[in-house]
Each structure stands twice: as structure tokens, then as C-alpha cells.
C-alpha positions in Angstrom: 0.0 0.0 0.0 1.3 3.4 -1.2 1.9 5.9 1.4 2.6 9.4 1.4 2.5 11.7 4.6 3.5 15.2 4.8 3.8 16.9 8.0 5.6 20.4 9.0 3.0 22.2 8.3 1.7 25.2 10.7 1.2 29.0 11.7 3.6 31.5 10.5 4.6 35.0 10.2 5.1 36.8 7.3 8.5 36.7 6.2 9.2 33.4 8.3 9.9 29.9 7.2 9.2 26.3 7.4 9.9 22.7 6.3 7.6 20.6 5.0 8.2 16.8 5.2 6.7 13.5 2.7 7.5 10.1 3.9 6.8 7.8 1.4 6.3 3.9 1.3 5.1 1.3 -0.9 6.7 2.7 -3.3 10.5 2.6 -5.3 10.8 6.1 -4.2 14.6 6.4 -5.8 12.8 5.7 -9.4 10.3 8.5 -8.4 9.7 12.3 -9.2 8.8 14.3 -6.4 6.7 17.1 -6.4 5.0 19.5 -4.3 1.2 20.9 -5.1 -1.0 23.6 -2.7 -4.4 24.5 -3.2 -6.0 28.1 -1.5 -9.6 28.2 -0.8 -11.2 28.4 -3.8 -8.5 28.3 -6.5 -7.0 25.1 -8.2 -4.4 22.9 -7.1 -0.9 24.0 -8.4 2.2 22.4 -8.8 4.7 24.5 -6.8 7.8 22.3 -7.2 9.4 19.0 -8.2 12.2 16.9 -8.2 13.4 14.1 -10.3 14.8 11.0 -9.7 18.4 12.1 -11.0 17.6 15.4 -8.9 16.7 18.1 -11.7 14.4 21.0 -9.6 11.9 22.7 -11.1 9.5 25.7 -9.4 6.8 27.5 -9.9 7.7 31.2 -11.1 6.0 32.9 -7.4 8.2 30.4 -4.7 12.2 30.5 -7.1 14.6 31.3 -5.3 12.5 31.0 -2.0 11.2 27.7 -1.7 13.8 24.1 -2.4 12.8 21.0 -2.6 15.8 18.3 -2.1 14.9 14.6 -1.1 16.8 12.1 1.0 16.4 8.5 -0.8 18.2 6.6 2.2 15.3 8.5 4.0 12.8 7.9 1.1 11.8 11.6 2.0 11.2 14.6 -0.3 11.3 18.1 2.1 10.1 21.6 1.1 12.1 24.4 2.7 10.0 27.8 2.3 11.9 31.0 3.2 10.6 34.6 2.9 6.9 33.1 3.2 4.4 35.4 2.1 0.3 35.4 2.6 -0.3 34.4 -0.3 2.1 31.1 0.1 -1.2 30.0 2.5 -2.5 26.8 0.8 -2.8 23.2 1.8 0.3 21.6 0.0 0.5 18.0 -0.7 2.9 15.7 -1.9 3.0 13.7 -5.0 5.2 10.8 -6.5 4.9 10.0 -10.0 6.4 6.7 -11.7 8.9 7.0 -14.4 7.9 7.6 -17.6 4.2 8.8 -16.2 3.1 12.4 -17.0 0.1 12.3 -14.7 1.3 12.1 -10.3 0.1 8.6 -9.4 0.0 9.3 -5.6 -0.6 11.8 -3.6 -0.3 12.3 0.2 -3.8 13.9 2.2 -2.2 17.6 2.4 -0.7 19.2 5.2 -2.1 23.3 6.5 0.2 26.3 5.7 -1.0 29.2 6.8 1.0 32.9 6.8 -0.2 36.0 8.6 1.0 39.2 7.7 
């Protein structure tokens, strides 16, 4: 059974940061992409970052050169770590794994609560 559960999530000041975490199991997590969605109340769920198996990054244009994703496959982990948060940065954000050769995410995790207060 495919697992995926973020946590690190949380309340945070404007210009603050956090970490978020994805533990993953049930799955060959080295032979996975990586990505990081968040959805805001009432708008669609966006990809805001992702990492490769080889470990190629890409972002969203509204979180480069704020927000890096890295992973840990001893750890079979993918982290988020968001610097200079913003308001607008509130969203749930989930994690995703997506098998090779795949161009739809095949799992996702159940979404973890980031809120910023300016």
C-alpha cells in the first residue's frame, strides 16, 4: 500500500519559514519524481515544485529562489524548505510521487495546512 504523509506544516509570520516533510512507502521512491502541489480556498491545485529521480528542480515562477525541494532517498523523504513566506504562500500543499515515464502524479499524500499571517 502506497503511502505518502507530509507533516511540518503550521502558523507562521510573514517573512518566516518552514519545512515541510513526505515520507513515502510502498513505493520505489529512488525511481520517483517528487513534487509538491498547494491548493487556496477556492482556487485550483498548483504544482509549486518538483524533483526528479536524477535530482533536476523545477519551481513555480511565485516560490524561485525561496522555496527548495531536495529529497533524501536513504530517508525515502522529499522536504520543502520555504523561506521569505508570504500570505499568499497559504495553501494546503500536498505531496506527490509520479512513476517513471508517467506524466500524470500517481499518488498523492492527504495535504498538510500552511497558513501565513502578515
Amino acid at each position: 500500500q502506497v503511502q505518502l504523509v507530509e507533516s511540518g506544516g503550521g502558523l507562521v509570520q510573514a517573512g518566516g519559514s518552514l519545512r515541510l516533510s513526505c515520507a513515502a512507502s510502498g513505493i520505489i521512491f529512488s525511481a520517483n519524481t517528487m513534487g509538491w502541489s498547494r491548493q487556496a480556498p477556492g482556487k485550483q491545485r498548483e504544482l509549486v515544485a518538483s524533483i526528479t529521480s536524477g535530482g533536476r528542480t523545477n519551481y513555480t515562477d511565485s516560490v524561485k529562489d525561496r522555496f527548495t525541494i531536495s529529497r533524501d532517498n536513504a530517508k525515502n523523504t522529499v522536504y520543502l524548505q520555504m523561506n521569505s513566506l508570504k500570505p499568499e504562500d497559504t495553501a494546503v500543499y500536498y505531496c506527490s510521487a509520479r512513476r517513471l515515464f508517467r506524466s500524470n502524479w500517481d499518488y498523492w499524500g492527504q495535504g498538510t495546512q500552511v497558513t501565513v499571517s502578515s
